[in-house]
C-alpha positions as CSV (number, residue, x, y, z in Angstrom):
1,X,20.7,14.5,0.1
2,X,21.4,12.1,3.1
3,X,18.4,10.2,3.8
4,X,20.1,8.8,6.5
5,X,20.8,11.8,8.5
6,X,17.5,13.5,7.5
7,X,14.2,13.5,10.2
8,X,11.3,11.3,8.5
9,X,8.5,13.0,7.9
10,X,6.4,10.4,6.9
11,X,6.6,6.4,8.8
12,X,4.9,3.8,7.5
13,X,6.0,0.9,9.8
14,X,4.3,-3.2,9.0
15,X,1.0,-2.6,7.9
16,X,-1.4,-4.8,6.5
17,X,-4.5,-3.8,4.5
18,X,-7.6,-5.6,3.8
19,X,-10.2,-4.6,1.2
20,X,-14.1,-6.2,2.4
21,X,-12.5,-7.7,5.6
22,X,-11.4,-10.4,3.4
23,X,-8.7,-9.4,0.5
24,X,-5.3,-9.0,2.2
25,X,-3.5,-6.2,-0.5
26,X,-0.7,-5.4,2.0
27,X,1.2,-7.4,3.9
28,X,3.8,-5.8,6.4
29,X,4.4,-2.8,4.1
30,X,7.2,-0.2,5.7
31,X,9.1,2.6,4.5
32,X,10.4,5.9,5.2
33,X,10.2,9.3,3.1
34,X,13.1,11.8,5.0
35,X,11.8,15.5,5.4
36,X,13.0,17.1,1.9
37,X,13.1,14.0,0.1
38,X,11.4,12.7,-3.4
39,X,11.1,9.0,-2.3
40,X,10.1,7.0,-5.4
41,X,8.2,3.6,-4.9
42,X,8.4,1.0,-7.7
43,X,6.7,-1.5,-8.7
44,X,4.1,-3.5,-11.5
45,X,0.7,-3.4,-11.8
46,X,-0.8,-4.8,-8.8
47,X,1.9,-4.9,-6.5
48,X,0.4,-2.7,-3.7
49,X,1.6,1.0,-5.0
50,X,-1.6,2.6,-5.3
51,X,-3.0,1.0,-2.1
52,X,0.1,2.1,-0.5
53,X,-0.7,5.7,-1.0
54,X,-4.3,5.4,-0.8
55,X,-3.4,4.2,3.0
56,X,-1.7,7.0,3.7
57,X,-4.2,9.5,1.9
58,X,-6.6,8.3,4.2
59,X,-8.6,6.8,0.9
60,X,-8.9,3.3,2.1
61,X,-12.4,3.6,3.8
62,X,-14.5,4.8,0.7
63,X,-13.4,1.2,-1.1
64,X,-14.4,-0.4,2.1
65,X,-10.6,-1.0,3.2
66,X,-8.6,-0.5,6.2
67,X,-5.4,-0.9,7.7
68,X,-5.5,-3.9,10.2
69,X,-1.6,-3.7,11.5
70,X,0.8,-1.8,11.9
71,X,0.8,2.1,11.4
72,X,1.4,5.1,9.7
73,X,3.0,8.5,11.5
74,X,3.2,12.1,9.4
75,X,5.2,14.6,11.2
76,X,4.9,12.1,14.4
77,X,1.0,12.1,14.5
78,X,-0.5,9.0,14.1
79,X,-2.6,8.9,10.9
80,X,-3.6,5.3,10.8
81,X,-7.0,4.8,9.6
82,X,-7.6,8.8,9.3
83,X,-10.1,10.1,6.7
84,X,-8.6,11.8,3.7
85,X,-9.8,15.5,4.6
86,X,-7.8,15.2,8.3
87,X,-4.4,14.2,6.4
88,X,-4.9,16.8,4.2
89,X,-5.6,19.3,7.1
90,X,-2.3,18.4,8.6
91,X,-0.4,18.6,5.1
92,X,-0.3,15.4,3.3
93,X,-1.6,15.7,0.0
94,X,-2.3,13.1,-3.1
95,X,-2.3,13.3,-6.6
96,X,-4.9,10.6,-7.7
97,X,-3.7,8.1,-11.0
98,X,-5.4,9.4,-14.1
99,X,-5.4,13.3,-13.0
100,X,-9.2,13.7,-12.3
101,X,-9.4,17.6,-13.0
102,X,-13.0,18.9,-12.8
103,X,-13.4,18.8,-16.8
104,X,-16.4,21.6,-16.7
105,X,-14.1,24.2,-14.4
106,X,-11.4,26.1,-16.1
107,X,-7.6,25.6,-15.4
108,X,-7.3,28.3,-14.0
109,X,-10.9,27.4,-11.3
110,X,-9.3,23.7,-10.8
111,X,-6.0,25.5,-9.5
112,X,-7.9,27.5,-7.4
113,X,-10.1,24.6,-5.8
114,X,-7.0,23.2,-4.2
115,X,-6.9,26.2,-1.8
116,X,-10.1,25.2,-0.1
117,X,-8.4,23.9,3.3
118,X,-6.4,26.9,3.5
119,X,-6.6,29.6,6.6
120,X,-3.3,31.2,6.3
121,X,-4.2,34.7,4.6
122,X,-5.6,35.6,0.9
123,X,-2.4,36.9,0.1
124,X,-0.4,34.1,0.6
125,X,-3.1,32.4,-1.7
126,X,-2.5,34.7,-3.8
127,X,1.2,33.9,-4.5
128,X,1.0,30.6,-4.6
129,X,-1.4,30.9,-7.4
130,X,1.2,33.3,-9.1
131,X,4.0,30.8,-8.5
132,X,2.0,27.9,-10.1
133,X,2.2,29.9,-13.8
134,X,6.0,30.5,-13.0
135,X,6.2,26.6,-12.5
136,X,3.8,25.5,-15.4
137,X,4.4,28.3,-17.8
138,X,2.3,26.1,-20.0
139,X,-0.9,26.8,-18.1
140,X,-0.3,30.5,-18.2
141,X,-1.6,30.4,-21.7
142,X,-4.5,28.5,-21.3
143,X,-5.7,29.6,-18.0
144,X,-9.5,29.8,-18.8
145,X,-9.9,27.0,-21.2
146,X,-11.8,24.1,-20.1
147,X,-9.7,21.7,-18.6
148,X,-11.4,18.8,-20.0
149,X,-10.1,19.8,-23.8
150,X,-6.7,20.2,-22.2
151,X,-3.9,17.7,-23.3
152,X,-3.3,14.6,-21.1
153,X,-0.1,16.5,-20.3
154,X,-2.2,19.7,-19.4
155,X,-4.2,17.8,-17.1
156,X,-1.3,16.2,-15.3
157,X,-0.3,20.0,-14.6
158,X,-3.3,21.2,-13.1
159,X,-3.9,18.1,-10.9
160,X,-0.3,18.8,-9.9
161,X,-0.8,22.7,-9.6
162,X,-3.9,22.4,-7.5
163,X,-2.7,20.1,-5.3
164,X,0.5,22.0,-4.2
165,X,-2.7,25.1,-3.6
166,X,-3.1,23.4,-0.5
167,X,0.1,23.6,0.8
168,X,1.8,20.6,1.4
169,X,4.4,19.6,3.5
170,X,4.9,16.2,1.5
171,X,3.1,15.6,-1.9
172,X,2.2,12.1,-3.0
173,X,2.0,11.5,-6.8
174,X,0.6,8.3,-8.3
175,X,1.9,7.2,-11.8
176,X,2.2,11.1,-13.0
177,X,4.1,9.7,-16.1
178,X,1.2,7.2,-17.5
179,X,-0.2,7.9,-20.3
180,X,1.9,11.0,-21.3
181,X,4.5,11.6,-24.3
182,X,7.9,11.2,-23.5
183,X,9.0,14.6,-23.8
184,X,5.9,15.5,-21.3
185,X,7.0,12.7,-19.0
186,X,10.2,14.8,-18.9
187,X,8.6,18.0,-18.5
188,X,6.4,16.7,-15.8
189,X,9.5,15.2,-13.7
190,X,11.7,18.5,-13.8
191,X,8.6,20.5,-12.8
192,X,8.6,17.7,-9.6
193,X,12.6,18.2,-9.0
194,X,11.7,22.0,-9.3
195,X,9.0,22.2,-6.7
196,X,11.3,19.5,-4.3
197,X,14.1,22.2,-4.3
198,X,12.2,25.7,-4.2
199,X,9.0,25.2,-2.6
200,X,10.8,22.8,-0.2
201,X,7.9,20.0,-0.8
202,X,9.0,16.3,0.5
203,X,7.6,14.2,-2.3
204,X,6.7,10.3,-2.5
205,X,5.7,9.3,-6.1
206,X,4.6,6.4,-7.3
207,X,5.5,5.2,-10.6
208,X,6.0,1.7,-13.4
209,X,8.8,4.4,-15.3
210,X,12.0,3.0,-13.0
211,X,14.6,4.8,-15.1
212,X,12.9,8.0,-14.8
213,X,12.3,8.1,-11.3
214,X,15.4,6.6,-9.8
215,X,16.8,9.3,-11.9
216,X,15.3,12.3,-9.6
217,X,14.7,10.2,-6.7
218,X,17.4,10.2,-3.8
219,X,15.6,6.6,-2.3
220,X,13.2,3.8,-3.5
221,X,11.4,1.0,-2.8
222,X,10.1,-1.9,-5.2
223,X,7.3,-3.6,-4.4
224,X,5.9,-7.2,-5.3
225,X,3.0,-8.8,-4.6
226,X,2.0,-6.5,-1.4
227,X,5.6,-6.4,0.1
228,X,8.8,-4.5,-0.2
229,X,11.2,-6.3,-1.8
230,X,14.2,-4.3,-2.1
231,X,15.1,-0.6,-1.0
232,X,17.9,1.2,-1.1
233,X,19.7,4.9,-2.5
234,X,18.3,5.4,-5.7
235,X,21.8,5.9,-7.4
236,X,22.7,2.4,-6.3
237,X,19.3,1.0,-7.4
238,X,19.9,2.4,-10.7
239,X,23.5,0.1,-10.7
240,X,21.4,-3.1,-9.5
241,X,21.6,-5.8,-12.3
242,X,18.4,-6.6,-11.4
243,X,16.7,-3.7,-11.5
244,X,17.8,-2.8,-14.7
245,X,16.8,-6.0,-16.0
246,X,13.0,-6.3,-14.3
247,X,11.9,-2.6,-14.5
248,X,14.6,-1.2,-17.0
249,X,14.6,-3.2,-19.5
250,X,18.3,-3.6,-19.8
251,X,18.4,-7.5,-20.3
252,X,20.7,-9.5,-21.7
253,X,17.9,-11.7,-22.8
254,X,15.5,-14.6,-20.8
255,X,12.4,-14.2,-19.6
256,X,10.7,-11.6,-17.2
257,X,11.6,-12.9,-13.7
258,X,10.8,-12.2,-10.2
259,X,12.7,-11.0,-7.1
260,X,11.2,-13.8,-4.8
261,X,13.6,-16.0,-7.8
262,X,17.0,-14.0,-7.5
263,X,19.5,-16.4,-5.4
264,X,21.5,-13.4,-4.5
265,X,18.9,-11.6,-3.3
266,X,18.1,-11.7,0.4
267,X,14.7,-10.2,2.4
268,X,15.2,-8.0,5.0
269,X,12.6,-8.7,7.3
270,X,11.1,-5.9,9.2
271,X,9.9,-6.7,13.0
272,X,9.1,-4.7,15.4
């Protein structure tokens, strides 16, 4: 897919968060996610991922943080500073780090919970909670199990299923390969190319796993210490010495490096 020649649904253009008015996490953050894209953004632990899509979940406030430049646009409404429920409303949704089903509810009563902001007809709720079984044929068998005595794997399902209840234009995932089994990590990121192409869901996902996700991605980011670093087409990401070697794991030995240290590589500064 051309992400150049594809309307952005989602504009995140210089911003810079702050946790307690004092802990600067961002610092001039932008990037784009195309309408029918899956956008992958990259990076270690504690470069900025999470906050990233906490920013533009609308999460930021509950952890006492907000966005003090710069903005963020969905579908060209501003959605700087917006509480969580309002993005939702107008069709962002997020899939938290570490699943978070409601352990005491069934699978099939967590799937269900996601349609809560709906008013577009029962019916149409209805067949959305047919097509999640067709997508995770897994849950089908376990629909009234608890879902806190399903498999990490399981749970990673059901967070997904439930959110795509709601009806999203673009779906955020945060590190939906952590903790999971390889061949579940695999499962999990067909399922995401599957919903991309039928259900026509824009996705952004966040993830540590670079090979996987340049792999289904058609753009990324990488991020270090609060900034982007490098972006580009995710099939000539997957090419980039340096990529393989800092989040690959393709080396040809040497120590773990950073960007900031590559000669070759130059910042692209964003001003607006």
């Amino acid at each position: 897919m051309d992400t150049k020649q594809t309307e952005s649904q989602l504009e995140v253009n210089n911003i810079e968060v702050v946790y307690n008015d004092i802990v600067q996490v961002l610092r001039g953050v932008s990037l784009s996610v195309p309408d029918g894209c899956i956008v992958a953004l990259l990076g270690t632990n504690g470069a900025g991922k999470t906050t990233t899509l906490r920013a533009i979940s609308g999460l930021l406030k509950p952890e006492n943080g907000f966005i003090r430049e710069g903005y963020i646009k969905f579908r060209d409404k501003d959605v700087t500073n917006l509480l969580g429920t309002h993005v939702v409303k107008l069709g962002a949704v997020m899939v938290p780090e570490g699943r978070r089903v409601f352990k005491h509810l069934t699978v099939d009563e967590n799937i269900r919970v996601g349609s809560i902001t709906r008013r577009d007809g029962a019916q149409k709720i209805r067949d959305d909670h047919a097509l999640m079984y067709t997508h995770f044929p897994r849950l089908a068998n376990i629909t009234n199990r608890m879902a806190g005595y399903c498999s990490g794997g399981e749970q990673q399902m059901i967070a997904i299923a439930r959110a795509l209840m709601a009806a999203p234009k673009m779906l955020m995932l945060d590190e939906p390969s952590l903790g999971l089994a390889p061949l579940l990590v695999k499962e999990i990121f067909e399922n995401i190319q599957l919903i991309n192409r039928e259900m026509n869901t824009t996705i952004l996902v966040v993830e540590q796993n670079a090979k996987i996700a340049l792999a289904i991605s058609d753009y990324a980011y990488i991020m270090e210490s609060g900034r982007i670093v490098l972006e580009g087409p995710s099939k000539e990401l997957k090419e980039n010495p340096d990529v393989k070697e800092f989040y690959m794991g393709i080396t040809r030995g040497g120590g773990r490096k950073s960007f900031k240290e590559v000669k070759s590589y130059k910042r692209r500064k964003r001003w607006m």
